[in-house]
Every structure is written in C-alpha cells, then in structure tokens.
Backbone bond lengths (Angstrom), bond angles and torsions (degrees), N, CA, C in turn:
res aa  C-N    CA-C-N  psi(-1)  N-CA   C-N-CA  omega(-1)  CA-C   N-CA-C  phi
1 X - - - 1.444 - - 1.526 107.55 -
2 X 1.659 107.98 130.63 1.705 88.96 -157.29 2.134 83.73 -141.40
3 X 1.223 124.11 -175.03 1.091 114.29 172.90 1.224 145.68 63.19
4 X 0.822 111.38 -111.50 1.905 125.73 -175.01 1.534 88.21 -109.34
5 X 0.996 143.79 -45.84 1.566 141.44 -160.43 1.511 97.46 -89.25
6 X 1.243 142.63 -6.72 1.733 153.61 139.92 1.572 114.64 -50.31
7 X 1.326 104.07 -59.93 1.186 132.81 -169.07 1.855 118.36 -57.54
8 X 1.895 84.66 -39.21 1.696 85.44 -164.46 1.495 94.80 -104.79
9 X 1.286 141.02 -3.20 1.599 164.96 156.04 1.287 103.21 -58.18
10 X 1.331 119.80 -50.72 1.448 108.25 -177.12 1.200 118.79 -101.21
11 X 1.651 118.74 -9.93 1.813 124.42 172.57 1.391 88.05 -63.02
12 X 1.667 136.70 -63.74 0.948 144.75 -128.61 1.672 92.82 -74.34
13 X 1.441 135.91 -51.73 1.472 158.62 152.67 1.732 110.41 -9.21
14 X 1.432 82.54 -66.66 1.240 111.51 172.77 1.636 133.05 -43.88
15 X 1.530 98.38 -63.05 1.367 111.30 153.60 1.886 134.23 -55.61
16 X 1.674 98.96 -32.23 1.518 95.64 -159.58 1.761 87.64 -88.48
17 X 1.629 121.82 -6.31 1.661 113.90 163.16 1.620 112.77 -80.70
18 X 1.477 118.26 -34.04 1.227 90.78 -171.81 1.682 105.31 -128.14
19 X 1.142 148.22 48.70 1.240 164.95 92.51 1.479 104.03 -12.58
20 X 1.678 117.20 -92.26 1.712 109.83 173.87 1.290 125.12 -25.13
21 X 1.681 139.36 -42.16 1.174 139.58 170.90 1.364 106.69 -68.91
22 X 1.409 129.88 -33.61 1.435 113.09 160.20 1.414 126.94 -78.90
23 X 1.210 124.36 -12.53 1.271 106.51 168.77 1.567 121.76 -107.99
24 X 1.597 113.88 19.82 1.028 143.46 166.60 1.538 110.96 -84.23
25 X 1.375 127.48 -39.07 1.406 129.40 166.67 1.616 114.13 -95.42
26 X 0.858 125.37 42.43 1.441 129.60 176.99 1.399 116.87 66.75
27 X 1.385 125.05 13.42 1.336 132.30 -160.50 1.612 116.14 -69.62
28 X 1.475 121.96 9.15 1.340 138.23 170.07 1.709 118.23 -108.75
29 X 1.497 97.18 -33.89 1.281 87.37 152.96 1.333 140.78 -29.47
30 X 1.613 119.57 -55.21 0.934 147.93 -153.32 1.401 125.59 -86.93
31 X 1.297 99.76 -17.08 1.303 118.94 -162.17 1.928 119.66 -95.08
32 X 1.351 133.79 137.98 0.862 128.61 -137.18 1.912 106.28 -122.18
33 X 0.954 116.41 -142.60 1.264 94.65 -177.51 2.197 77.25 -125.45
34 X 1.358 110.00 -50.30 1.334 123.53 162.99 1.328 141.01 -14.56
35 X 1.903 95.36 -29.82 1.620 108.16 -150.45 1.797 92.50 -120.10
36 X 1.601 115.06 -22.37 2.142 102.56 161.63 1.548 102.89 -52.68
37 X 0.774 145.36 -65.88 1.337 114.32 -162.73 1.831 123.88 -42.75
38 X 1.677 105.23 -44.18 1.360 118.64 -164.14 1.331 87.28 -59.55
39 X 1.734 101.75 -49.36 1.849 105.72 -170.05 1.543 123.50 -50.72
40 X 1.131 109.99 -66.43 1.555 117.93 154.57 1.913 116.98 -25.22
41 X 1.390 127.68 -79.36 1.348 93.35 178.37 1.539 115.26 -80.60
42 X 1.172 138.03 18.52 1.537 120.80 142.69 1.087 92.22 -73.30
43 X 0.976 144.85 -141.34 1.731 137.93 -137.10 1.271 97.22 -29.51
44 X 1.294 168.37 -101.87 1.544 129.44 -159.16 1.718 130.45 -13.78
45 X 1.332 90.18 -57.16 2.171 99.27 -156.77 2.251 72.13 -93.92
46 X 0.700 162.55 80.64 1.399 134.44 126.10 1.726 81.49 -161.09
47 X 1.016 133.29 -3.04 1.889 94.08 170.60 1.643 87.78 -163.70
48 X 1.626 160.76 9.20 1.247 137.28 -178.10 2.157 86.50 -113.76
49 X 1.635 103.37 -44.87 1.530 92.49 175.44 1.286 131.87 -46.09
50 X 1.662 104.96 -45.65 1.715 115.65 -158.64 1.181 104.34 -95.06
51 X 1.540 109.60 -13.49 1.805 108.75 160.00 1.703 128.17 -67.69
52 X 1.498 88.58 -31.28 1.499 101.07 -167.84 1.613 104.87 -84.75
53 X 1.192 106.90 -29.16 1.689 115.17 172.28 1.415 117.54 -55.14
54 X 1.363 91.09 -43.61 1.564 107.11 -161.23 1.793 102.87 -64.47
55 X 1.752 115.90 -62.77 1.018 143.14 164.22 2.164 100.68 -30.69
56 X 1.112 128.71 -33.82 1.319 123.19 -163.88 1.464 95.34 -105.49
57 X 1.926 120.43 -20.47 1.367 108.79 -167.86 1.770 101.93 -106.58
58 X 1.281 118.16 13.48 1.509 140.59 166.41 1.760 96.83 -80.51
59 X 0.671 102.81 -68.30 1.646 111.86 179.39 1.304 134.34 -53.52
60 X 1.514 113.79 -14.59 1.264 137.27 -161.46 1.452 103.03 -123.73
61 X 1.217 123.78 -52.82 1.632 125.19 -166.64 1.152 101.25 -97.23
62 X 1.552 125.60 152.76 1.449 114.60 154.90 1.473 135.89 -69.50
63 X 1.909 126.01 173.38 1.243 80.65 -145.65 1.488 94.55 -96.67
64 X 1.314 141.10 11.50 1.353 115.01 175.83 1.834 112.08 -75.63
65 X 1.394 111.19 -25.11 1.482 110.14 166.65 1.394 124.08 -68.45
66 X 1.472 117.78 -6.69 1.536 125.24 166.78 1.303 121.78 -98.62
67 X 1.463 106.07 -24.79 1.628 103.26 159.21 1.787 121.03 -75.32
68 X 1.176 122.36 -18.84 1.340 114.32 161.56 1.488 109.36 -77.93
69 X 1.130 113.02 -30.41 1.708 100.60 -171.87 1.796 109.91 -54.90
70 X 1.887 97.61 -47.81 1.567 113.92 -157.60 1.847 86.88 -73.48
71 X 1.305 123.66 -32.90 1.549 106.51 167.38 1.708 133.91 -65.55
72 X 1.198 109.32 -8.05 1.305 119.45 157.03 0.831 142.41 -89.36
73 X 1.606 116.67 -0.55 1.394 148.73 150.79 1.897 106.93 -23.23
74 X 1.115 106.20 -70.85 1.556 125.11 -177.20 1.440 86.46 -42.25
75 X 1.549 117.68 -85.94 1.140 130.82 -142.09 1.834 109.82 -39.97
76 X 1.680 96.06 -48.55 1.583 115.14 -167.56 1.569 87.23 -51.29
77 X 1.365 122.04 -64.29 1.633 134.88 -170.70 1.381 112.23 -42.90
78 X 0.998 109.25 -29.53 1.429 107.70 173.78 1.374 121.38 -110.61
79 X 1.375 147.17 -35.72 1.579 126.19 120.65 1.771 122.66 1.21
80 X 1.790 99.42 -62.06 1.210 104.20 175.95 1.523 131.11 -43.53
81 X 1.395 74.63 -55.57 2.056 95.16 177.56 1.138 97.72 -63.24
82 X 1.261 150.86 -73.14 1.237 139.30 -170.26 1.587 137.23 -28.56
83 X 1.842 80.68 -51.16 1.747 92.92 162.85 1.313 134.17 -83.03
84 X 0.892 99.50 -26.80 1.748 102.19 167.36 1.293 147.66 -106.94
85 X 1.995 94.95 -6.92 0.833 95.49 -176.23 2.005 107.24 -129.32
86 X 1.131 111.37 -0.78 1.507 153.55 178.68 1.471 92.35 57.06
87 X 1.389 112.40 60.04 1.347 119.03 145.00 1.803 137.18 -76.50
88 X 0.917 104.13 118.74 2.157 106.45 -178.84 1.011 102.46 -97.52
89 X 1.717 110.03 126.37 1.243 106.62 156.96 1.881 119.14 -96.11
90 X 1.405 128.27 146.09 1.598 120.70 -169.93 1.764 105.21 -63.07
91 X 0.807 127.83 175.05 1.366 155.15 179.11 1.881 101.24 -41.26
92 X 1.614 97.48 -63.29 1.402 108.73 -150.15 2.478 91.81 -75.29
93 X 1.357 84.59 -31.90 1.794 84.15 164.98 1.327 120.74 -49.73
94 X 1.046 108.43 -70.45 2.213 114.52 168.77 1.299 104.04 -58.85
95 X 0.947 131.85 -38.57 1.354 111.61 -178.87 1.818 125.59 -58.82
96 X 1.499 93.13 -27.47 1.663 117.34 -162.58 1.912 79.16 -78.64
97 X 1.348 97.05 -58.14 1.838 101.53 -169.12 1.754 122.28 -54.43
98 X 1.430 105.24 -24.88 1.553 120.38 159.77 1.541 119.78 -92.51
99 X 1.212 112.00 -22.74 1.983 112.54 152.28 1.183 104.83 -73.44
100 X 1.516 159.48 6.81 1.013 152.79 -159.14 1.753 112.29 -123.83
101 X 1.502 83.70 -45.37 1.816 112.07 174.45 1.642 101.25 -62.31
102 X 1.121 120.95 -72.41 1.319 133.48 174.90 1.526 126.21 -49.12
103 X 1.212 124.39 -24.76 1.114 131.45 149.98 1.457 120.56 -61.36
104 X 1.044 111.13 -58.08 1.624 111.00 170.20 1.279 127.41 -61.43
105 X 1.332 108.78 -28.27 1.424 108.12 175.00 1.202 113.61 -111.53
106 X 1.233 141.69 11.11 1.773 149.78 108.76 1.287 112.82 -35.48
107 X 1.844 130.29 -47.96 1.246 106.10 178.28 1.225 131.39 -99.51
108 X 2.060 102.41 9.11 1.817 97.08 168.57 1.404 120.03 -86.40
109 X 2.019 95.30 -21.35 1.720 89.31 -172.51 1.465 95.11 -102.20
110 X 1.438 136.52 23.19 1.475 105.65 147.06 1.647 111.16 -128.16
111 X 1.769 103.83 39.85 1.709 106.27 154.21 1.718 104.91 -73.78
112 X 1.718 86.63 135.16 2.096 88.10 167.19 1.747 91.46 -76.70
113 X 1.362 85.92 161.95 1.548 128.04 161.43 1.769 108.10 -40.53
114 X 1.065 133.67 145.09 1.555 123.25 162.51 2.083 85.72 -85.60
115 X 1.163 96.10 154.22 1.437 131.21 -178.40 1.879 85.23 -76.12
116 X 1.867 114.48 152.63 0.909 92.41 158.78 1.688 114.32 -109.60
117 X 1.235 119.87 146.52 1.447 118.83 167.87 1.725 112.54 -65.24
118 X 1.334 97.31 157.60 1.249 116.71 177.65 1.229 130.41 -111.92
C-alpha cells in the first residue's frame, strides 16, 4: 500500500483514535454549521496534503535527499510558528533543530557508494 491509498488508511486510523476524545469532551457541542469548511481545510492543509506530498516526494527523490528534506520539517515549523504565530523557540531548541539538520545531512553525504556487482 503505497501513496494516496497510505495516506487515506492512515487519515482514516487517525481519526477513528482521536475523534472519541473529541466527542468525549463536548467537542460537538461546539460546533457550528459555519466552522466545516474552516474544519475541512485544517485537516486538508496540516496533515492529508503534507502526507500525500511527502508519500509522492519519497518516490521521486533519492533517499538521502529526502531525509534532509523530512529533517527540515522542524525547522520550517518553527520559522512557521514564529511568523504567524509569534512563537520563540530558546537557544538550546534550535540548536537541537540544527544538530538534527546536520546529522542527516552528514550521514547522506558521507554514505559510500554501493560497489557495483557483476
């Protein structure tokens, strides 16, 4: 199971764990006739898009150039937060998120080559 059929397998997973905790805290209460749309692309743009991207850019790039991408994940998130949401992270946070970067991209560009067989 690879792709889009990953993607909609595990939203679906996803949902039937944490749905019950929302409708366990009154989380229907709340809800409007106004606010499916907003609801709908949050769960689109924050976890069925960047899954499905991810899943098509696994497939496409090789993988030591996809393990730096998915390690910059953090970084973007926290840029993000910053800008939009004027979140700081302390010193020893970026630091962990640039030990993290550097690790990954220390261990794609100094994997050897596989040898080729004959």
């Amino acid at each position: 199971m690879v792709g889009t059929h990953a993607v909609t397998v595990g939203m679906i997973f996803a949902s039937i764990l944490v749905v019950p905790f929302g409708l366990a805290s009154g989380g229907l209460g709340n809800l409007t006739v106004e606010m499916i749309p907003a609801v709908c692309a949050l769960a689109l743009f924050s976890s069925a898009i960047p899954f499905l991207l991810e899943m098509k850019a696994f497939k496409r790039f090789p993988s030591s150039t996809f393990s730096i991408l998915m390690s910059m994940e953090s970084a973007v998130a926290a840029i993000s937060a910053l800008i939009f949401l004027g979140e700081y992270l302390i010193l020893t946070e970026w630091l962990a998120i640039i030990l993290v970067m550097s690790a990954s991209a220390g261990a794609s560009l100094s994997k050897q080559p596989k040898p080729i067989e004959n």
